[in-house]
C-alpha positions in Angstrom: 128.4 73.3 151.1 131.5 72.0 153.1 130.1 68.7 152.7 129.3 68.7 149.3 133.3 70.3 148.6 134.6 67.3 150.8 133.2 64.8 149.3 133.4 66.0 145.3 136.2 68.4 145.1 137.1 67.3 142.0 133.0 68.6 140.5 132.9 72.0 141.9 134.3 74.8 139.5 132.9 78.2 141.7 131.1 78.7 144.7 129.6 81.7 145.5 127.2 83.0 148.1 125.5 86.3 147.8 122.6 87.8 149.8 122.7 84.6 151.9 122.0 82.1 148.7 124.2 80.0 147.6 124.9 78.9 144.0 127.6 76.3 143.0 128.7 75.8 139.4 129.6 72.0 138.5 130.9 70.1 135.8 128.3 68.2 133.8 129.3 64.6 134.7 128.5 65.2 138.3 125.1 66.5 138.0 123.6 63.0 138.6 125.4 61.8 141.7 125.5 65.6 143.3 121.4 65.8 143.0 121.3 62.5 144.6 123.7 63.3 147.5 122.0 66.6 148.0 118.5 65.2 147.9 119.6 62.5 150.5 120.3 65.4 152.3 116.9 67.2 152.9 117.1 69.2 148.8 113.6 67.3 148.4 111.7 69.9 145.9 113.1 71.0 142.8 111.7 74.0 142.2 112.9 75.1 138.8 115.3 74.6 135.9 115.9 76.6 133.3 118.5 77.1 130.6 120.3 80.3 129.5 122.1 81.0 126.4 125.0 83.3 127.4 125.7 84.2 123.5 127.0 82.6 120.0 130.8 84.1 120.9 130.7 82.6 124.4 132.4 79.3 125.7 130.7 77.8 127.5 127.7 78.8 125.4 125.0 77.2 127.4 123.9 76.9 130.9 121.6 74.6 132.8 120.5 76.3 136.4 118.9 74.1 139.2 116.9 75.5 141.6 116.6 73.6 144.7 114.8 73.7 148.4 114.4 71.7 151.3 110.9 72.0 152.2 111.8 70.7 156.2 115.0 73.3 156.7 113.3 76.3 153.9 116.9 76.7 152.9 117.6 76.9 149.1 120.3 76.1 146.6 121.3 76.9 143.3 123.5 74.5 141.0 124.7 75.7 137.8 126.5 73.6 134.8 127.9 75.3 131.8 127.6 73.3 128.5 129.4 74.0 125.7 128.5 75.4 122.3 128.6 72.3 120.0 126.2 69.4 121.3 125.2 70.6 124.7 123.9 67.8 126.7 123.7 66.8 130.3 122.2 63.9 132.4 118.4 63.5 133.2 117.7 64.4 136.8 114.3 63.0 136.4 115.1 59.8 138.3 115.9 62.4 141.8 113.7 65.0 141.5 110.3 64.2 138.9 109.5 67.7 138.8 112.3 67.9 136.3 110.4 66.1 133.4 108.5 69.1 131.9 111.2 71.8 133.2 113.9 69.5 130.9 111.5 69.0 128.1 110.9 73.0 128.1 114.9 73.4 128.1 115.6 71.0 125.0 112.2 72.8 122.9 113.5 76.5 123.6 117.2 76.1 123.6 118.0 72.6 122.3 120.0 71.3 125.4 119.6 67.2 125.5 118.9 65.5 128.4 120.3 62.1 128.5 118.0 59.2 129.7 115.0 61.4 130.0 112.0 59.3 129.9 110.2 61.3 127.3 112.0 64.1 125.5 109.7 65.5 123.8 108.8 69.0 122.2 106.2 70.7 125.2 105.3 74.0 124.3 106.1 74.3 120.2 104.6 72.1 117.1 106.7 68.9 116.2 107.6 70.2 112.8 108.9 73.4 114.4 112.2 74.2 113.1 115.3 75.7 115.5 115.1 76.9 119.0 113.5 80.3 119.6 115.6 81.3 122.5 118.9 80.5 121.7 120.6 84.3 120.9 121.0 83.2 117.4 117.2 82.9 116.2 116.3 85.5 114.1 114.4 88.0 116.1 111.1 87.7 113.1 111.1 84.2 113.3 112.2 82.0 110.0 
């Protein structure tokens, strides 16, 4: 984590450790470089990513949470990048970790979050002609 604040101190917005786990919130633009540094640095599996709505009032609206482990030193870490309400988008990790291909595809079908560069961004679990994003806090509860 030292290493990580050293080197971009200008892409960190929170740190926080809790129950020995350690999450760090970043701005968007760093998400690319940031998985790369951390994967040269034993972060070889991720394990998950998910998005989160926080609610229609809320700025940032949207989330994008990495979950990350180092299969040789079992430690984990948790990156976090808010995303505003209008146009929330974010950079492909796909190029550092593969994995992230079907958890970004389920992230852009259920929320609507656009992954730049992604090599096939694509609907995963809904029809093509499906209209709006069913977990966003705004999607009426009975469907359309």
């Amino acid at each position: 984590m030292e290493e990580l604040k050293q080197k971009y101190p200008e892409a960190i917005e929170e740190q926080i450790t809790h129950l020995g786990e350690d999450t760090i919130t970043l701005k968007k633009e760093y998400i690319l470089p940031i998985s790369n540094h951390l994967k040269t640095q034993g972060y070889n599996f991720l394990s998950d990513l998910t998005g989160v709505d926080l609610g229609v009032d809320k700025n940032p609206r949207f989330q994008v949470i990495y979950h990350l482990y180092s299969i040789s030193t079992h430690k984990r870490l948790r990156l976090k990048v808010n995303l505003p309400p209008q146009n929330p988008t974010l950079d492909s990790v796909t190029p550092v970790w593969k994995t992230a291909d079907w958890f970004e595809r389920e992230a852009y079908d259920l929320f609507g979050i656009t992954f730049i560069n992604h090599p096939n961004l694509t609907r995963i679990l809904l029809p093509d002609q499906f209209e709006g994003y069913p977990l966003r806090k705004d999607y009426p509860l009975r469907g359309r």
